[in-house]
C-alpha positions in Angstrom: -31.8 -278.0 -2.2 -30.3 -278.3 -5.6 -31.9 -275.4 -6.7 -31.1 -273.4 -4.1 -27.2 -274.2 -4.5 -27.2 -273.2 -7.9 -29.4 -269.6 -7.4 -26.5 -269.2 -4.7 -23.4 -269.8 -6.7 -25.3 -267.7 -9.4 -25.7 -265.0 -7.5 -22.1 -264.9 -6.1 -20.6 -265.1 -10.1 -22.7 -262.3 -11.0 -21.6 -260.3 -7.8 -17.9 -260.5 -9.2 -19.1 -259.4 -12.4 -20.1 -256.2 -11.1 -17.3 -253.8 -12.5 -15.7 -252.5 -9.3 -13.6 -250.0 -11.2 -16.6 -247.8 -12.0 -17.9 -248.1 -8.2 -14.3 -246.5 -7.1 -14.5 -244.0 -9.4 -17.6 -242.7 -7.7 -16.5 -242.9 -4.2 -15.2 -239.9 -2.2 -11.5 -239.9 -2.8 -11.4 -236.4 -0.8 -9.9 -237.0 1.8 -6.8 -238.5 0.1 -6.6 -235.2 -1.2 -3.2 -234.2 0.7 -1.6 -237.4 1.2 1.7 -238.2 -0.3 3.6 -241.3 -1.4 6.8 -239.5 -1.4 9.4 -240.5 1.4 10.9 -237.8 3.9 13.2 -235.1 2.5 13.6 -238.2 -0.9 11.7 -238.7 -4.2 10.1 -241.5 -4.7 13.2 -242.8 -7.7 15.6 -242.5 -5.0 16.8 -246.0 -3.4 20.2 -245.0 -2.6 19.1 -245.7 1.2 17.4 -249.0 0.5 20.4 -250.3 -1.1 23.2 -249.7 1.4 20.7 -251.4 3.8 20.5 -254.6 1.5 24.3 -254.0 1.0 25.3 -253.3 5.0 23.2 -256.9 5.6 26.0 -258.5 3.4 28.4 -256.8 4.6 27.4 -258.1 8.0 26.8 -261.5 7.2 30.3 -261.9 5.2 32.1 -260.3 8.8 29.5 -262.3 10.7 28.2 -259.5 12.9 25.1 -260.1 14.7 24.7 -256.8 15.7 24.8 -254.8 12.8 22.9 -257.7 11.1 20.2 -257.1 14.0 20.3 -253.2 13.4 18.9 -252.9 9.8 15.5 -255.2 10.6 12.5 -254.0 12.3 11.4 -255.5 14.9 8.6 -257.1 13.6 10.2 -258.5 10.5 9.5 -261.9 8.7 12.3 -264.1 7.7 11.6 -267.0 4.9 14.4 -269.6 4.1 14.7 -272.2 1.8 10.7 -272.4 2.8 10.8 -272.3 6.0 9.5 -269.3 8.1 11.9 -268.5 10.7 9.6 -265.7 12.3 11.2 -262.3 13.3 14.8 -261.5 12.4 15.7 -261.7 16.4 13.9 -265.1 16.6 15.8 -266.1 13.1 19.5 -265.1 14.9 18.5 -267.0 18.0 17.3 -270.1 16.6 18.9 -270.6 13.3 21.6 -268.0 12.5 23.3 -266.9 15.6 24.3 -270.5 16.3 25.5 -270.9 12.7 28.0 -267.9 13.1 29.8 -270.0 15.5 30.9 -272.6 13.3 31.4 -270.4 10.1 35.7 -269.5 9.6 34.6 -267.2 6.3 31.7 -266.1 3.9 31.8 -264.2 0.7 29.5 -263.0 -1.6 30.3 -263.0 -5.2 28.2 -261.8 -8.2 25.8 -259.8 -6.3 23.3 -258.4 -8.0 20.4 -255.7 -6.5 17.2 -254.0 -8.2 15.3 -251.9 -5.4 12.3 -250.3 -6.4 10.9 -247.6 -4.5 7.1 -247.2 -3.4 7.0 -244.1 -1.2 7.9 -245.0 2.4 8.2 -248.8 1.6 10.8 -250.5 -0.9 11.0 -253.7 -2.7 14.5 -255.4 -3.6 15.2 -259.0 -5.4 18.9 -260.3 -5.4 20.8 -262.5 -6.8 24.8 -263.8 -5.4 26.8 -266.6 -5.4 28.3 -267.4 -1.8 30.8 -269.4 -0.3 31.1 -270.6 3.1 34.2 -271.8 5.0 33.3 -274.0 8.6 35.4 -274.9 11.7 34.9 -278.0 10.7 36.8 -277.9 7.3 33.8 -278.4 5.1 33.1 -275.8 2.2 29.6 -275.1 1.2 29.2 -273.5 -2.0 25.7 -272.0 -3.5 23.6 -269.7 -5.6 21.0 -267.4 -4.1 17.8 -265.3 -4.8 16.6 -262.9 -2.1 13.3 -260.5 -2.2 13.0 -257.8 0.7 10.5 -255.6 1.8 12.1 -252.4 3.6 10.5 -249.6 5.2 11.5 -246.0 5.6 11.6 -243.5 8.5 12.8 -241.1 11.0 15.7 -243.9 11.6 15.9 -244.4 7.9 15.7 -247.8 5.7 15.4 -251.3 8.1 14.2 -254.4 6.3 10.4 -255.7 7.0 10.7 -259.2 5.4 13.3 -261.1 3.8 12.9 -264.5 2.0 16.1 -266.4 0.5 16.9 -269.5 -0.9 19.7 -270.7 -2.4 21.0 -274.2 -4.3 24.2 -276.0 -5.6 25.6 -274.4 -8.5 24.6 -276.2 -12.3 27.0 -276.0 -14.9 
């Protein structure tokens, strides 16, 4: 049996071994022939669109407007917090932002920072902000935050697949 375990998990290291690289190269890449990675009527260096999108969602958050906030995320987005996953960006407002909104008096962004880079349709962005938040309540919650999107492109223009955040007291 021991024998047999070892001729196994001998065979499966040599399998990765085999340089897959040189396979590819022989396949037939033909019918790839015509395809594209360039976005509609854009080259592939322009973000421009990507960017007001990541921009508009702070824009929206800081004037706490569910609806635009709701109107740059596809419908079957991912939303990531602080490590939690929230689900889609509708299930996100229903369950943990929309009820927030209510007890927030003011929020502003400083610092912002925003590199997008552009793959064809699809985009990339990370972020970095301070923020400050103002509640009902009187409290003041202050923090630094890190953001990565995903956004996709198309005949409605840029709308953000996935979005993960976190954030943390500033440190001196």
């Amino acid at each position: 049996m021991t024998k047999t375990l070892t001729r196994i998990a001998a065979t499966a290291l040599v399998a990765t071994l085999i340089p897959l690289p040189a396979f590819a190269q022989q396949m037939d890449h033909s019918s790839h022939a015509n395809h594209q990675m360039h976005a509609m009527d854009a080259t592939a260096e322009d973000v421009t669109g990507a960017e007001e999108t990541l921009k508009a969602y702070r824009t929206a958050l800081e004037a706490r407007d569910a609806q635009a906030m709701r109107a740059l995320f596809t419908e079957d987005s991912a939303i990531f917090e602080n490590g939690k996953a929230e689900g889609s960006f509708a299930n996100y407002m229903e369950h943990h932002l929309g009820p927030e909104l209510d007890a927030i008096v003011s929020f502003t962004f400083t610092d912002p920072t925003l590199t997008v880079t552009r793959m064809g349709h699809m985009a990339h962005a990370n972020e970095t902000y301070g923020y400050r938040i103002e509640l009902t309540d009187g409290r003041v919650i202050e923090r630094d935050g890190v953001a990565t999107s995903v956004l996709a492109h198309d005949a409605d223009g840029w709308r953000i697949v996935q979005y993960h955040s976190s954030s943390r007291a500033p440190r001196n």
